[in-house]
Each structure stands twice: as C-alpha cells, then as structure tokens.
C-alpha positions as CSV (number, residue, x, y, z in Angstrom):
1,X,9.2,-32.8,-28.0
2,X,6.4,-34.8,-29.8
3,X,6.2,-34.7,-33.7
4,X,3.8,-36.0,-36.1
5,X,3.1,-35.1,-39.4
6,X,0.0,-32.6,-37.9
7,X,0.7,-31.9,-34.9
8,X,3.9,-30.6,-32.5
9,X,3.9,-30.7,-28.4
10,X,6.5,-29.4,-26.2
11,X,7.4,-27.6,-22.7
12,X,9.5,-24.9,-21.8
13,X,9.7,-24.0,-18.1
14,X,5.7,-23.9,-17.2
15,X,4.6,-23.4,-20.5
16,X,2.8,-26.1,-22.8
17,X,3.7,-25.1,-26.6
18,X,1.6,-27.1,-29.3
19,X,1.3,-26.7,-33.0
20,X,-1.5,-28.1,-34.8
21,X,-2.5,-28.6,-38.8
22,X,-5.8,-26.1,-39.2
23,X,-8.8,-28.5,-40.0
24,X,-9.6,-25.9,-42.8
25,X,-9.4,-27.4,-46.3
26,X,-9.4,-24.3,-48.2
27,X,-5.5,-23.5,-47.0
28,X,-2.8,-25.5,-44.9
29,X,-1.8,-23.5,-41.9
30,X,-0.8,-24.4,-38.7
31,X,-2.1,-23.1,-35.3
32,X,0.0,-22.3,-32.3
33,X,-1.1,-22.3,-28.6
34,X,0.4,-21.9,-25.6
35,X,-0.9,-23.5,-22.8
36,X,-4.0,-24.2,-24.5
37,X,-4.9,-20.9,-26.0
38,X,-4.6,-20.6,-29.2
39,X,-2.4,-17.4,-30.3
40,X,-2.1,-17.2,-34.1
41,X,-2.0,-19.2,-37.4
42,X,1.1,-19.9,-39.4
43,X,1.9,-21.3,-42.9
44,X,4.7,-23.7,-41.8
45,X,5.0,-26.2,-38.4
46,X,9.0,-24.4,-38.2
47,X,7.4,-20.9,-38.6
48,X,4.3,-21.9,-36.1
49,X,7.1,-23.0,-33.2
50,X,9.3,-19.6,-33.9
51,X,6.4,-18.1,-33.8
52,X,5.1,-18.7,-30.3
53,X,9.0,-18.2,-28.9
54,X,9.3,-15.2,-30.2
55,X,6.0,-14.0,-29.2
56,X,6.4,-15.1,-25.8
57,X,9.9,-13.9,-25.3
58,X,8.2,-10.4,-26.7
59,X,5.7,-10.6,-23.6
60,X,8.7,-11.3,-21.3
61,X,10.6,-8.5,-22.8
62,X,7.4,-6.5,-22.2
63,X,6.8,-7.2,-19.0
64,X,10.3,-6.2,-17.6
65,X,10.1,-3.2,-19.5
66,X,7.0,-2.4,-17.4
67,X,8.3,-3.5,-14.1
68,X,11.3,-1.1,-14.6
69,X,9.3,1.7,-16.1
70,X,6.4,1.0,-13.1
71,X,10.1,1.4,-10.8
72,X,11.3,4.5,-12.4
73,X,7.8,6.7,-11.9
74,X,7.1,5.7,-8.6
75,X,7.2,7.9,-6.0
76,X,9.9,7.2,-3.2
77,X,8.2,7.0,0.3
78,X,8.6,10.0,2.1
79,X,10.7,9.4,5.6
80,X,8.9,8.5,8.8
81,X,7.8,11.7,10.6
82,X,9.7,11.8,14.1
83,X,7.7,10.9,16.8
84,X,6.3,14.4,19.1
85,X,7.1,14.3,22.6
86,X,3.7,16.5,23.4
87,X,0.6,16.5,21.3
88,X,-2.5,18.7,21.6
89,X,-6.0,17.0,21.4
90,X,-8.9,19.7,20.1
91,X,-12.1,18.9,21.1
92,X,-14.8,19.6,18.8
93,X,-17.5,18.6,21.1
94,X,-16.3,20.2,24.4
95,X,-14.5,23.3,22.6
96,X,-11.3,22.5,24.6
97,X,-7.7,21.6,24.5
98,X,-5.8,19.6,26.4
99,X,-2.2,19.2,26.5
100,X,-0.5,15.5,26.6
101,X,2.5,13.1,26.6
102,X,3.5,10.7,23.8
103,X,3.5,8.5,26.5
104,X,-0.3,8.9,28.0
105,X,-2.6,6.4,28.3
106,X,-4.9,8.9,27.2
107,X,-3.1,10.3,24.3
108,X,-1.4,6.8,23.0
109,X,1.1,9.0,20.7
110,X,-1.9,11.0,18.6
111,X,-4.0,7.9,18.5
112,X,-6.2,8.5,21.4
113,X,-7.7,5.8,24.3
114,X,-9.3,4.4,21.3
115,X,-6.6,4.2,19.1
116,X,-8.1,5.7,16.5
117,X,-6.2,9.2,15.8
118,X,-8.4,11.7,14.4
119,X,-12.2,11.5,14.5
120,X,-15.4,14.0,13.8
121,X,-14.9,14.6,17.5
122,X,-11.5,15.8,17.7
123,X,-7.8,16.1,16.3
124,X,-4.6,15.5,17.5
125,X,-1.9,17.4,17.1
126,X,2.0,17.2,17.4
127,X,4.4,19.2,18.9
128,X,8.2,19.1,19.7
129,X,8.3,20.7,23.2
130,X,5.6,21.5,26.3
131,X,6.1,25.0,26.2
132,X,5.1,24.7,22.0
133,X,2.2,22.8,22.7
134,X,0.6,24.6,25.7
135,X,1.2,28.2,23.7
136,X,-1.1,26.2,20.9
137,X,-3.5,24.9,22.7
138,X,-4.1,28.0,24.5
139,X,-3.9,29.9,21.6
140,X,-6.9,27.8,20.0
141,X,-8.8,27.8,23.2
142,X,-7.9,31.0,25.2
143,X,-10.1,29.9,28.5
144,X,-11.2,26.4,28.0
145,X,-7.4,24.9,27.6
146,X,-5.5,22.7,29.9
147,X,-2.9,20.5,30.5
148,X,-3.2,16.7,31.4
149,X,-3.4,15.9,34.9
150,X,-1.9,12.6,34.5
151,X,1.3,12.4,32.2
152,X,2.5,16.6,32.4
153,X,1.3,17.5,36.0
154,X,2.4,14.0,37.4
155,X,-0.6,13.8,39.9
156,X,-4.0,12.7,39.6
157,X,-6.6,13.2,41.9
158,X,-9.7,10.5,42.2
159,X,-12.7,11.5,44.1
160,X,-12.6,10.8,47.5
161,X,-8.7,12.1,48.0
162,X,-9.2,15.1,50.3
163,X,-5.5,16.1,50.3
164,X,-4.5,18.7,46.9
C-alpha cells in the first residue's frame, strides 16, 4: 500500500484499489476506483478505502447469491431417452413407410443416411419391438408400407442376382 497526503494505491487479489483527493475546491472529498473506474466519492481517505471493500465484497456477496439462486430454478435435465431397437421412417414425398433397425446403414438410429433425423421430407420414429413398429407403419400407410430389405429381412437383392 502507497500513501500520500492525496492519494492511496493498493491491490487485493486482481483488483487495483486507489483513492484520490477530488480536484474540486468547493469541498474536500476523496474518490475511489477500482481498477480504474471510478465508483463513488467519500469525505475521508479511511471512509473512501472501506468504502470500495465493502462495496466490492457486496458485488461478491451478490454474485453468489445469483449463482445459487440461477442453481435453484433451473430445470434438471430430463434422463436420456433409451435407445429403440426399430424405428419407422414416414415419407412425406413417397407416402410410405418403411420399417428399420437401430443398426441400419440406412436408418443410423433415427438419424437417417444423412444423419440429419427429421427433415421436410420425412420423420423418424421409435419403437421398442418389430411387431410395434410394423403394426405402425402399416397403420399410417395401409398399402404403401414395408419393411427394410437390408437390416429386418437380412437379404438384399442387387440387380443382376437372378436367384430370390
């Protein structure tokens, strides 16, 4: 701590206190700062220095008081969803459903070959078993459902393959 007859510096942690005499000549008051900005006028040097403790322990007090109050109203994260083993994509192009896999390459868990879930072209949705998933999808799509060739029939055919 630095002390002259108009002036008082000092540091606590990263702040940079200082209390200066107010060039006014009309009345003797002294101005504090912290950290360069100025933050009140006192009539005494001692008064000045409580001063700017006090009002920075206040804003320390006030801030944990908002970090606990900011920790009390928030809202706890609801649990992870549990991952479906079958998901249904609905086509809003084609007008079709399709049944698939978590697993498929072309279902990617809900996300799509694109990995981009939902879109304007279509949704996904989740289901726990096949037999859930295919009463859905045909229930959407009565005669334009199905079920993916590759992940819940196990065979795929590419052109060419003469043999069903």
């Amino acid at each position: 701590m630095k002390v002259r007859h108009n002036h008082i510096h000092f540091r606590r942690g990263q702040r940079f206190f200082a209390v200066r005499r107010s060039p006014s000549p009309d009345a003797v008051s002294f101005i504090g700062s912290v950290n360069g900005i100025d933050c009140g006028a006192w009539p005494t040097k001692e008064a000045a220095v409580q001063g700017l403790l006090r009002r920075t322990l206040e804003r320390k007090v006030k801030k944990e008081a908002k970090a606990q109050l900011a920790a009390l109203l928030a809202k706890p994260k609801p649990p992870e969803p549990a991952r479906a083993a079958f998901w249904v994509y609905e086509s809003n192009i084609h007008h079709t459903t399709k049944v698939h896999a978590s697993w498929c390459s072309a279902c990617n868990d809900g996300q799509g070959k694109a990995r981009k879930g939902n879109t304007k072209s279509g949704k996904w949705w989740p289901y726990p078993t096949l037999d859930e998933a295919v009463a859905a999808a045909r229930t959407w799509q009565p005669d334009r459902n199905e079920t993916c060739s590759l992940c819940v029939k196990g065979s795929y055919r590419r052109s060419g393959d003469v043999s069903y």
